[in-house]
GUPA-243252 format. One line per 4 residues: number of its first residue (from 1); for each residue y, z, x of C-alpha. Coordinates in Angstrom, 1 decimal. Layout:
NUM) Y/Z/X ~ ...
END
This chain:
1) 0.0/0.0/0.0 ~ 2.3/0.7/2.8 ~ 2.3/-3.0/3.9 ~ 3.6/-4.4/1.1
5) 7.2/-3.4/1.2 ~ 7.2/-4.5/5.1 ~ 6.0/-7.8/4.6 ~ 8.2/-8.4/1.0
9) 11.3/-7.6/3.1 ~ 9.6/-10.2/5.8 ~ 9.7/-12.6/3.7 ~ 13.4/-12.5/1.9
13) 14.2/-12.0/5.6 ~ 12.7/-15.9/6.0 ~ 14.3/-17.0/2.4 ~ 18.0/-15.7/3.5
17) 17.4/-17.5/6.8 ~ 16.0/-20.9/5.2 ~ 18.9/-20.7/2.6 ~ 22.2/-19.9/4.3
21) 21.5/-22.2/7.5 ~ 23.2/-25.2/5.6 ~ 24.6/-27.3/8.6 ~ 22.6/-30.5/9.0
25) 20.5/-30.4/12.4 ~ 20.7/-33.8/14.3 ~ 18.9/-33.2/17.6 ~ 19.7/-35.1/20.3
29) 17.5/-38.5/20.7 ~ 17.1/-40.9/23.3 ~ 17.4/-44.6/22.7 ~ 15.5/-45.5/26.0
33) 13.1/-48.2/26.0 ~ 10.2/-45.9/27.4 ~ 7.5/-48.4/26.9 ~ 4.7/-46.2/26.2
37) 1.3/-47.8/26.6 ~ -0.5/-47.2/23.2 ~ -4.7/-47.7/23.7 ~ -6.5/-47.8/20.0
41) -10.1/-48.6/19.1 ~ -13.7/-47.6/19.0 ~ -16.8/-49.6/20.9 ~ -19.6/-50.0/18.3
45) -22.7/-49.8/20.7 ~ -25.0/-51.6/17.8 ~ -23.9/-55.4/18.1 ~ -21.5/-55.1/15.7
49) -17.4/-55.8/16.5 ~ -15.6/-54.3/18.8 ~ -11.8/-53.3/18.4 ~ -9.0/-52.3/21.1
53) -5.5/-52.6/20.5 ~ -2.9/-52.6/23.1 ~ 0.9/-52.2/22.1 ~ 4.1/-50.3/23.5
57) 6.5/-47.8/21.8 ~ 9.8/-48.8/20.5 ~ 12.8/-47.2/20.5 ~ 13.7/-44.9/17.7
61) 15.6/-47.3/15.2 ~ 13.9/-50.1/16.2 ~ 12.4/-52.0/12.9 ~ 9.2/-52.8/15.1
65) 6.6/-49.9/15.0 ~ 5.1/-51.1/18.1 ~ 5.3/-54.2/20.6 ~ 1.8/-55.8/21.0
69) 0.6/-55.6/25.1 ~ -0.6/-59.6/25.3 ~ -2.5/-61.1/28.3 ~ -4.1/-57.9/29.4
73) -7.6/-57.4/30.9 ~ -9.8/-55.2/29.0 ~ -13.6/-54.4/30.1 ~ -16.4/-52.6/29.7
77) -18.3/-51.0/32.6 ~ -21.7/-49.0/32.6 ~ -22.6/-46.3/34.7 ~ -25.4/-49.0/36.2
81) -22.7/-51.5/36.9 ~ -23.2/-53.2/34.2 ~ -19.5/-55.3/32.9 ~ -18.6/-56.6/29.8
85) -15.2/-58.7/29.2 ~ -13.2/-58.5/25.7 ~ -11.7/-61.7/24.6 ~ -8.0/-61.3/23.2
89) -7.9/-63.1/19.6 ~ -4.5/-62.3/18.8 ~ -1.8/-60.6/20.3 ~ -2.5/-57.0/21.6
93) -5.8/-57.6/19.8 ~ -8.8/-57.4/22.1 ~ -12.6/-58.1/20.7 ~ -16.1/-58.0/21.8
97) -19.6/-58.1/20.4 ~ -22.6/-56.7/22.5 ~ -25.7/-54.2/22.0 ~ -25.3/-51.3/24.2
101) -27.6/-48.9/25.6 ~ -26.6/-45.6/24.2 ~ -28.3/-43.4/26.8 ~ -25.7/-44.8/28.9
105) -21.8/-44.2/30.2 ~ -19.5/-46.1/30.2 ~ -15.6/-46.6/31.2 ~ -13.1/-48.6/29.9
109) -10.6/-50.8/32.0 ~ -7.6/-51.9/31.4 ~ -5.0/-54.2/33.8 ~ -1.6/-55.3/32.4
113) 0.1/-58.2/33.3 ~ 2.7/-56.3/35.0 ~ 0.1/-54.9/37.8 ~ -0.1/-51.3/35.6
117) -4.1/-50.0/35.4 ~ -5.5/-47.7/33.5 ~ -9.1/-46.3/32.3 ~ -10.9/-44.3/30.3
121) -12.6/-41.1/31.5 ~ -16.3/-41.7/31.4 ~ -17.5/-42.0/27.7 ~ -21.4/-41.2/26.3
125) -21.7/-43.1/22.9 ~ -22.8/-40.6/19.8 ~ -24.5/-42.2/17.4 ~ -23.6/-41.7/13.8
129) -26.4/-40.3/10.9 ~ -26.3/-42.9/8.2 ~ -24.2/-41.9/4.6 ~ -26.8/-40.6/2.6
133) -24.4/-41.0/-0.4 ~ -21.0/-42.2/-1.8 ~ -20.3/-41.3/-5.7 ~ -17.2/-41.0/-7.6
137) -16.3/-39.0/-10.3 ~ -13.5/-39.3/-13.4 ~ -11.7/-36.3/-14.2 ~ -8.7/-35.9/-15.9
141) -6.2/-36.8/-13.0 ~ -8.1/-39.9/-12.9 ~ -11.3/-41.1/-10.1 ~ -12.6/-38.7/-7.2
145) -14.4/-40.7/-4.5 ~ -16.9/-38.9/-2.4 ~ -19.6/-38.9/0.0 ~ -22.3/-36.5/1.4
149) -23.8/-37.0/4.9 ~ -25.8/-34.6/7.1 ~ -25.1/-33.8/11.2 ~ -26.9/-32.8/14.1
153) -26.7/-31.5/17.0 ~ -25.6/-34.6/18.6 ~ -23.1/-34.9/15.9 ~ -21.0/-32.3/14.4
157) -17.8/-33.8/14.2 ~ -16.9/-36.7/12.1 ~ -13.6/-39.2/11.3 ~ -14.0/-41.5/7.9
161) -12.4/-44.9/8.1 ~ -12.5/-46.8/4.3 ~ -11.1/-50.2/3.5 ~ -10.3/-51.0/-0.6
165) -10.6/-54.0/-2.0 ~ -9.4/-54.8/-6.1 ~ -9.0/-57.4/-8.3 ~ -5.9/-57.4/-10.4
169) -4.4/-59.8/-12.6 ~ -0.7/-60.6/-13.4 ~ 1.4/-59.9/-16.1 ~ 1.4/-63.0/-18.4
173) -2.3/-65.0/-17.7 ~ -1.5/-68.8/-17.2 ~ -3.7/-71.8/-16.0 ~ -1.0/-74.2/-16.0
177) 1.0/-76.0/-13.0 ~ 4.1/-78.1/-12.8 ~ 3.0/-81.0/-10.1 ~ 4.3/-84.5/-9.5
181) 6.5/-85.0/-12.4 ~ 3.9/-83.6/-15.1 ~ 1.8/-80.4/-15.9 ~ -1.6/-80.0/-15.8
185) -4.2/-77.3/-15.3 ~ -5.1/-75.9/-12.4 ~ -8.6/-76.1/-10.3 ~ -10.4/-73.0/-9.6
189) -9.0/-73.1/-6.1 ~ -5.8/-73.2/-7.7 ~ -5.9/-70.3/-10.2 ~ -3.1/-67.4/-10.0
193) -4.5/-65.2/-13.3 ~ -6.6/-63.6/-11.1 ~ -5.9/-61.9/-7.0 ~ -7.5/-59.7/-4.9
197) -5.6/-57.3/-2.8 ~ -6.6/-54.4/-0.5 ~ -5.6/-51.1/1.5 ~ -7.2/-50.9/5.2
201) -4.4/-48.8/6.4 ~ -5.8/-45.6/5.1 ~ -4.9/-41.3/6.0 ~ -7.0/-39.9/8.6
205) -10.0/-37.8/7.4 ~ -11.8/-35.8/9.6 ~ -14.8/-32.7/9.1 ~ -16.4/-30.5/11.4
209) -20.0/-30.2/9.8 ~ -20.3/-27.3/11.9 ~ -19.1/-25.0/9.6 ~ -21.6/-25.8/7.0
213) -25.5/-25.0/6.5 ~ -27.4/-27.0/8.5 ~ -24.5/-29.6/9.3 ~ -24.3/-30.8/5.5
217) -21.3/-32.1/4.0 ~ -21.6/-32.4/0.3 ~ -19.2/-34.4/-1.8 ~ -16.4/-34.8/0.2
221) -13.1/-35.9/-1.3 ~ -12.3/-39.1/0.3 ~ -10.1/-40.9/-1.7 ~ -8.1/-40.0/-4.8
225) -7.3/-43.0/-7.5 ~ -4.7/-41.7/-10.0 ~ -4.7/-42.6/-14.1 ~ -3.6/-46.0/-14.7
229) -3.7/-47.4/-11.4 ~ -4.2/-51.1/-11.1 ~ -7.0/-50.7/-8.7 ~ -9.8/-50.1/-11.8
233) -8.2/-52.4/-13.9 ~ -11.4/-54.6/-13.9 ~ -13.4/-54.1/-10.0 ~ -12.7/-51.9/-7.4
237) -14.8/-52.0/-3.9 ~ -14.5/-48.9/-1.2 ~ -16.6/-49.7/2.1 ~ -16.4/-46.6/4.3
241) -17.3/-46.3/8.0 ~ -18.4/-43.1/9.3 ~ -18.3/-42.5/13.3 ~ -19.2/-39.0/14.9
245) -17.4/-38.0/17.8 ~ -17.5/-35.6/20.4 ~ -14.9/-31.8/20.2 ~ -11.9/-33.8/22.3
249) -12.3/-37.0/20.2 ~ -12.4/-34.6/17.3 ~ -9.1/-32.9/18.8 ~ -7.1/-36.0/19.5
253) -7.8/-37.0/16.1 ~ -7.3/-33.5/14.2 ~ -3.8/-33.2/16.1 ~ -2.2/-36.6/15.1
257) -3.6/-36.2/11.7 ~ -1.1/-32.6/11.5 ~ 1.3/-34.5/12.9 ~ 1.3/-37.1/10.2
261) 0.3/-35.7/7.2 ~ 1.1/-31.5/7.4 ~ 4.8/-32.0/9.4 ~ 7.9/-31.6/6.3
265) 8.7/-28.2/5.1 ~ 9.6/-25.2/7.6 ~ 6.7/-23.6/7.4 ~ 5.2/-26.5/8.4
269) 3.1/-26.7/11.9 ~ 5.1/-28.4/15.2 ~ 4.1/-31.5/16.7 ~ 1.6/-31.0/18.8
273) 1.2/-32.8/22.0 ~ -1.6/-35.7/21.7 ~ -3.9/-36.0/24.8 ~ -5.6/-39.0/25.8
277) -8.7/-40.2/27.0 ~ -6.8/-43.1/28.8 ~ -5.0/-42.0/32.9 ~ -3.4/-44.0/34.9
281) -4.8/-45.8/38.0 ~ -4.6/-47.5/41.5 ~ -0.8/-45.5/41.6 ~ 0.4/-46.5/38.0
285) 2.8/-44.1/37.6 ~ 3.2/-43.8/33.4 ~ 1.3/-42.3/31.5 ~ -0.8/-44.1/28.3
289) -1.4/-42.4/24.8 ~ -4.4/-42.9/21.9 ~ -8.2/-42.3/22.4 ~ -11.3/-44.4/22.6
293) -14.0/-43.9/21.3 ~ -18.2/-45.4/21.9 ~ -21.1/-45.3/19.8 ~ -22.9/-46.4/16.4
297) -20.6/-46.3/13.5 ~ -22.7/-46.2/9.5 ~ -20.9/-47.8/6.6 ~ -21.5/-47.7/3.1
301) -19.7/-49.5/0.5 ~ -19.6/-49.0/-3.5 ~ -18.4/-50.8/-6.6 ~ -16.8/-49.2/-9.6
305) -16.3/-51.4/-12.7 ~ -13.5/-50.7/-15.5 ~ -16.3/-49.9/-17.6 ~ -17.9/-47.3/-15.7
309) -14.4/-45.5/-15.8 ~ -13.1/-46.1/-19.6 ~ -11.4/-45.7/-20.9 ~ -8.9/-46.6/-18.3
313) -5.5/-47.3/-19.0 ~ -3.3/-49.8/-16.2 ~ 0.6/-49.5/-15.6 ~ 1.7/-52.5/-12.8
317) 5.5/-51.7/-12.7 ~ 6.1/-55.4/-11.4 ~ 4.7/-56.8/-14.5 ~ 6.4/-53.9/-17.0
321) 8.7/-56.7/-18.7 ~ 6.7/-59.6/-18.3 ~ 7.0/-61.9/-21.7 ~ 6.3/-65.4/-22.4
325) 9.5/-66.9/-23.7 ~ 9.3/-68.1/-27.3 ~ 11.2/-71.4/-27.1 ~ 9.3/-74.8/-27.4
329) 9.8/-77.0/-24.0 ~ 9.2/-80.8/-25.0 ~ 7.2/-82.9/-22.6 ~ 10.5/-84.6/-21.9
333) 12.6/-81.3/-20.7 ~ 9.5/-79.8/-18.5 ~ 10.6/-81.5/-15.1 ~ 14.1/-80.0/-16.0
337) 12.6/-76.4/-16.5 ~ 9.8/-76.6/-14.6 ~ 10.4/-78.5/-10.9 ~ 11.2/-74.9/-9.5
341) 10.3/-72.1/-7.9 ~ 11.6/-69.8/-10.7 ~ 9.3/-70.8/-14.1 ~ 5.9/-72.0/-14.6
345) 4.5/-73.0/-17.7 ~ 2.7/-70.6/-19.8 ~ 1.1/-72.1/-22.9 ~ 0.4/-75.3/-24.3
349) 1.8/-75.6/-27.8 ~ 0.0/-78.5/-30.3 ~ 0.3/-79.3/-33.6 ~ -3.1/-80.8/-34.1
353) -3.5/-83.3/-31.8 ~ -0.1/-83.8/-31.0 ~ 1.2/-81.9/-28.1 ~ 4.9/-80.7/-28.9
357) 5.6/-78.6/-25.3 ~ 5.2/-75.4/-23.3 ~ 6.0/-71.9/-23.6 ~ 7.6/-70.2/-20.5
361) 7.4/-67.4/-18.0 ~ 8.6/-66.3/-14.5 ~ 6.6/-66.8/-11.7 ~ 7.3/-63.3/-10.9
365) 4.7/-62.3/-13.6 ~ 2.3/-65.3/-13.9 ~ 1.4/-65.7/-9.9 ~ -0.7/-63.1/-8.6
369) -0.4/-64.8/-5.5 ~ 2.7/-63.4/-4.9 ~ 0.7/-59.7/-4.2 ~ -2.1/-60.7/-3.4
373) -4.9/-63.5/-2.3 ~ -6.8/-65.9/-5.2 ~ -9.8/-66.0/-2.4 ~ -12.2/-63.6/-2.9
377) -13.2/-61.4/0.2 ~ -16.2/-62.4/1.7 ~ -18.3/-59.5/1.3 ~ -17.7/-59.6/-2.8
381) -20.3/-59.5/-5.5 ~ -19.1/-59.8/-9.3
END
């Protein structure tokens, strides 16, 4: 009981502070072009794709996020001598495909055009269990996506990567064009009433299946789709990638995910300084950031229909005062209206067989191309 008053008069302590410190704080930043080296990527040790980005930091202000490091050399090396090269397929993007022995080190390499080396310290891959399950669930804030997986000894630390993919249609459905003086209907390789879109760019979400019996996770909360997204309005697909990692892996990635996510209020934690797995070589004299990590990744991927979630209302703000204008366009006026970039014909209007015009609408809410793709992915199954 004695406590209480001590740490109530603690804490109006911390309000009065927080409240009557009013003056806006504007630290002091540099504009200098430091040029960081940024290293991303994993090497999947199973045949499957590697990825390793190489880009610099920007000033603060800059619009650019980063600067992509072109015409580096990037390669592979195994404890047994063993080298493998990475082929660069677009700027600051570097790529190889190989089956690696997972008993094995290795170390990563890295020379820059500008004489700068650097490498990875030695790296043993880890290979991930496979998922042994990815559900979802509809509650009343709308659909929980989870998965269950169990660790070992060789891995108790895991990072979830997940790519979406949805189909989505615009806000007025038309299979009309406007093409060489006339209109016409469009081929199936022309239709924009129906788009796919997609988020790869997802948070960071990490576990230590440590603190669990026998290294189970069960139902983690992976992703979060609110009522009346546009993502269930008729097929959503989540692939996720799982990939365990070793304690500093697990560090690197824990620390940048506080620095990202939990940084905002003033009880908030500082940033934290990130350590890499990537020093400096051969007297290169600045320092790199980011972590790489080896081993086999397992992926899982799911489909939820609209009719596995109904009912399920959509809201697409874009398309929230889409109409098809009522006026009758004759055949005659359509190359007036219609040889733009701003309308698109919506109906066809007949009178038996007679065809008296078109009905209207933006392009804004009849091309789904204009948010998305009309290509399915290549993975998709209806």
């Amino acid at each position: 009981m004695g406590r209480k008053p001590a740490f109530l008069f603690d804490f109006l302590v911390l309000i009065a502070i927080a409240t009557a410190c009013r003056d806006p704080f504007e630290p002091e930043v540099t504009d200098a072009d430091l040029g960081i080296l940024v290293v991303e990527g994993f090497i999947e040790t199973n045949g499957e794709e590697s990825n390793i980005t190489l880009s610099r930091t920007t000033p603060i202000g800059q619009a650019a996020a980063s600067r992509p490091e072109t015409g580096a050399s990037v390669r592979l090396l195994s404890e047994t001598g063993d080298m493998w090269l990475f082929s660069e397929t677009a700027a600051g993007e570097y790529k190889l495909s190989e089956t690696l022995d997972n008993l094995k080190l290795y170390e990563l390499g890295i020379s820059l055009r500008d004489g700068s080396k650097f490498k990875s310290k030695p790296m043993k891959p880890i290979v991930s269990p496979e998922i042994e399950e990815v559900g979802f669930l509809r509650d009343e804030f709308g659909v929980e996506i989870f998965l269950s997986t169990q660790g070992n000894e060789e891995a108790e630390y895991f990072l979830w990567e997940y790519k979406e993919h949805w189909i989505f249609f615009p806000g007025v459905i038309s299979f009309l064009k406007f093409e060489n003086g006339k209109v016409s209907t469009r081929g199936e390789h022309e239709r924009i009433d129906r788009c796919w879109t997609s988020n790869i760019f997802p948070k960071i979400i990490l576990q230590d299946a440590a603190r669990f019996e026998n290294n189970t996770i069960l139902q983690r909360e992976l992703v979060r789709i609110p009522n009346m997204s546009e993502k269930l309005s008729r097929r959503y697909s989540i692939e996720i990638t799982q990939r365990a990692l070793d304690r500093e892996a697990y560090d690197f990635w824990e620390i940048l995910r506080k620095n990202s996510d939990d940084i905002g209020g003033i009880f908030s934690p500082l940033p934290s300084i990130i350590k890499s797995n990537i020093i400096p070589v051969e007297g290169t004299s600045r320092e790199a950031i980011g972590h790489i990590g080896i081993g086999k990744s397992s992926s899982k991927r799911i489909y939820i229909n609209n009719a596995d979630v109904a009912p399920w209302r959509v809201f697409i703000p874009e398309y929230e005062l889409c109409i098809i204008f009522p006026d009758t366009i004759p055949p005659s006026q359509a190359p007036l209206l219609f040889n733009n970039n701003t309308w698109v014909p919506a109906r066809e209007i007949w009178d038996g067989p007679a065809l008296l015009g078109y009905h209207a609408a933006t392009r804004q809410c009849t091309d789904c191309t204009l948010r998305g793709t009309n290509k399915a992915p290549d993975f998709w199954e209806n």
